[in-house]
Phi, psi and omega in degrees: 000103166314344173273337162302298188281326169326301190306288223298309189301275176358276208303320180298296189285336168299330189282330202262353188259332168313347212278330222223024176061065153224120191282349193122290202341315188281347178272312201263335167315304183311288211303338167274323174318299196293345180289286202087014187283329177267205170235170180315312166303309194302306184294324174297342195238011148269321165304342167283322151322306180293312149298329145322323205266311201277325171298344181278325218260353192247329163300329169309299192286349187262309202303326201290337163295004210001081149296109156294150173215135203252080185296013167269301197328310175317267177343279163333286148336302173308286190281010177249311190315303163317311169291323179282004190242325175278334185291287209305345178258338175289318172292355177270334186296338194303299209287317183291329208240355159282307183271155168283210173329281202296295187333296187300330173289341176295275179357302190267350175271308193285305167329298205273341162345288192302317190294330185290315195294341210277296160347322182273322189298336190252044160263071159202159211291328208240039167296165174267135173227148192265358182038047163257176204232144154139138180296355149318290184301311153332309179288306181306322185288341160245038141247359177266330184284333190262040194250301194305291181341307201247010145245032168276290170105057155221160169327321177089347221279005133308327181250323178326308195277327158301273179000292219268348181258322167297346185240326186258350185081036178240167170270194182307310191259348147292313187285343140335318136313300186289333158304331169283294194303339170294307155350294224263346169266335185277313165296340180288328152278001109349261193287335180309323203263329157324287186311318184288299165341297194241350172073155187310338211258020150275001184223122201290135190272326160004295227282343229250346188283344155261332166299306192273008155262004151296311210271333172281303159327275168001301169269353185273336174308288181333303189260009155286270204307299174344293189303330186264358184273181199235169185276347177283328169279338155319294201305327213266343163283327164285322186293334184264350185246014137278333174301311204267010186270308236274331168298329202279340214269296199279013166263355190278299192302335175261359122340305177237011129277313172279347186222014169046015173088009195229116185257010191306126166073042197214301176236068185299313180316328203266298188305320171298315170286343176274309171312274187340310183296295209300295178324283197332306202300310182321316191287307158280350176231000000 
């Protein structure tokens, strides 16, 4: 049942990427790219649920964990995200409907390849950060993050958290926070505009009775430990799930450059697992 393996791959990548302000989002596109059961819209606005449910469920456990939070920055953050979300899905609806399938999945393979590496380069103690301040810089920084994001059709939380120590100078685990909350506005305006576009019934709903208590189990797991991890330990859970991002991305661009999702007479064992998701699934949902 594809609503099975969806929970189980959910509940797994959200507790641990949540752990470091990564909503999943930048884990599970590839890794449904790499399923193949759905198509690009499908996988954007289930990846998009879900991430949405772990971001409200992983902000919850932290404010009830009483995580500070500086709710002007939030605010602020909140309407440029927001606005990045509504931008970043027109141009991806732009782009499904100039390109086919397989394009836009290159497109989006190779963006986040670069956008991850660029990420590792500044994963270190001793980068420059410019500490700037003021709701101009705020604003602009979730509406290009949640622009950049959701034409991806991931979370971001990875480029999110770099972003906020290179530009504002907080650390891992303040900018981990402040990463869910752009996360929760750019995807909420994401699938809001998913929805309107295409309407419910573009979408199996089914699916979502399994996704979105993965994800909500997922972040509140996620935003207990954050809280009980030290910040050297964050860093070393952030550093292992953009390394494992960045493999699953560059076997998808070869994938769908070169084999077109299709391995018959190339990789039978590989190729048979991918049919086998694919029937099964059909076959129960």
């Amino acid at each position: 049942m594809i609503g099975v393996l969806y929970f189980l791959i959910i509940i797994i990548v959200v507790s641990i990427s949540s752990i470091a302000g990564i909503s999943g989002g930048v884990v599970l596109r590839p890794i449904f790219d790499f399923i193949g059961y759905h198509d690009v819209t499908e996988i954007a606005f289930f990846s998009g649920t879900a991430v949405l449910a772990m971001a409200v469920s992983s902000t919850i456990k932290q404010l009830t964990m009483g995580t500070e939070i500086n709710f002007k920055i939030v605010f602020t953050l909140a309407i440029g995200a927001l606005s990045g979300g509504f931008l970043g899905q027109v141009i991806l609806s732009a782009m499904t409907l100039g390109f086919d399938e397989n394009m836009v999945q290159i497109i989006q393979g190779v963006l986040s390849i670069l956008s991850l590496i660029f990420v590792l380069a500044f994963t270190r103690d001793n980068v420059k950060n410019y500490k700037l301040r003021g709701t101009l810089w705020y604003a602009l920084a979730g509406l290009g993050l949640g622009t950049f994001a959701t034409i991806l059709a991931i979370g971001g939380g990875p480029i999110n958290v770099i972003v906020f120590v290179l530009l504002f100078g907080i650390t891992f685990k303040e900018s981990a926070v402040y990463s869910i909350t752009t996360i929760f506005f750019a995807q909420a305006a994401r699938v809001g505009t998913m929805l309107v576009d295409y309407g419910p019934e573009r979408f199996n709903l089914w699916v979502l009775a399994f996704t979105i208590p993965a994800a909500i189990i997922g972040g509140i797991i996620g935003g207990r430990l954050n809280v009980k991890f030290s910040e050297e330990q964050i860093k070393k859970v952030f550093k292992f799930v953009v390394i494992g991002t960045i493999l699953i991305n560059v076997w998808n661009v070869i994938d769908f450059t070169f084999f077109n999702g299709d391995y018959e007479g190339y990789y039978d064992g590989y190729y048979a697992l991918k049919i086998w998701i694919r029937s099964y699934g059909v076959n129960v949902i």
